[in-house]
N, C-alpha and C positions, 0 to 999 in steps of 0.2 A: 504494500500500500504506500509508503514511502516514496519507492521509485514514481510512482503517479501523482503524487502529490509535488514533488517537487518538480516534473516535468510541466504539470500545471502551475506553480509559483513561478518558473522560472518564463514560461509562453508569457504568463501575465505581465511578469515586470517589464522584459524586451519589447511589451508591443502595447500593451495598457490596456490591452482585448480582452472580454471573459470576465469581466468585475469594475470597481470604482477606483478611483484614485484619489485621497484628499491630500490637498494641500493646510499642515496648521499656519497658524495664523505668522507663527516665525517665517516661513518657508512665504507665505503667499504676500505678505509684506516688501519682498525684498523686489528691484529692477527686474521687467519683464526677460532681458537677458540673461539674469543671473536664476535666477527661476527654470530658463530654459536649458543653463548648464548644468542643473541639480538634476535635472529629470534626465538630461543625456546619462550623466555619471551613475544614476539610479537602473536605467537601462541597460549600460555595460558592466556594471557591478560582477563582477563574478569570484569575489575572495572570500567564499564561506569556508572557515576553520571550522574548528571542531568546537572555540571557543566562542564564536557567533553563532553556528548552527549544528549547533548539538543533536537535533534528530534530522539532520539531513533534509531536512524540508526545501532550503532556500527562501523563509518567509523570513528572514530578518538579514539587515546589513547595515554597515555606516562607514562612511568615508568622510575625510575631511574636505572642506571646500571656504578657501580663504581665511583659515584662522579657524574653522568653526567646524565642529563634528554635527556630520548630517548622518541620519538614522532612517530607513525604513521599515516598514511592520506589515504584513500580510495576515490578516484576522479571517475567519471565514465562517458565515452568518447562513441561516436560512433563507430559503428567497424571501419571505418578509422581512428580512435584515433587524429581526424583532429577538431571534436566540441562535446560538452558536450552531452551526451547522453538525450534522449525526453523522455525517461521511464526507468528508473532505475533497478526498479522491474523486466523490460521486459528481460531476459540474448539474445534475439534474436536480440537484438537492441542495450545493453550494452559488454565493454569491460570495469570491473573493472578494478584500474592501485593502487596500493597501493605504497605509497612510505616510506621509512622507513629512519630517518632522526635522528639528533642532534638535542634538542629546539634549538640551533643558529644558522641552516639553513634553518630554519620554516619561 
């Protein structure tokens, strides 16, 4: 189940297809340029350790950008986006919801 769960994490974040993407308020605040470099950097992400992603998912990552650690989050909701999704792996059951954040609003 892993291996399908992180092949679906990893389609989501390369393409932003298949679920939501939120900007917090630190992230959405900043020059529409620089907004557009977090979401490239978030896209090509691909250094998950063992100490970022512990179950092999690919639902979390952070890299620095300017001084400042950026963090993303891969949560995954029923399609009412109302309780935590029963099968992850399932996309008939799952709405991935990715949030893209400051480590200080983590």
């Amino acid at each position: 189940m892993t291996n399908a769960i992180q092949k679906l994490n990893d389609t989501f974040r390369k393409t932003f297809s298949g679920g939501r993407v939120m900007l917090t308020l630190g992230i959405n605040t900043k020059p529409s340029n620089e907004i557009a470099e977090i979401i490239r950097k978030v896209k090509q992400f691909n250094n998950f350790t063992t100490a970022n992603d512990p179950y092999e998912e690919h639902d979390f990552g952070s890299f620095d950008y300017k001084g400042q650690k950026i963090t993303f989050k891969i949560d995954y909701y029923d399609k009412s986006l109302r309780y935590l999704s029963n099968d992850p792996a399932d996309e008939s059951q799952t709405v991935r919801v990715m949030t893209i954040m400051t480590a200080a609003e983590y």
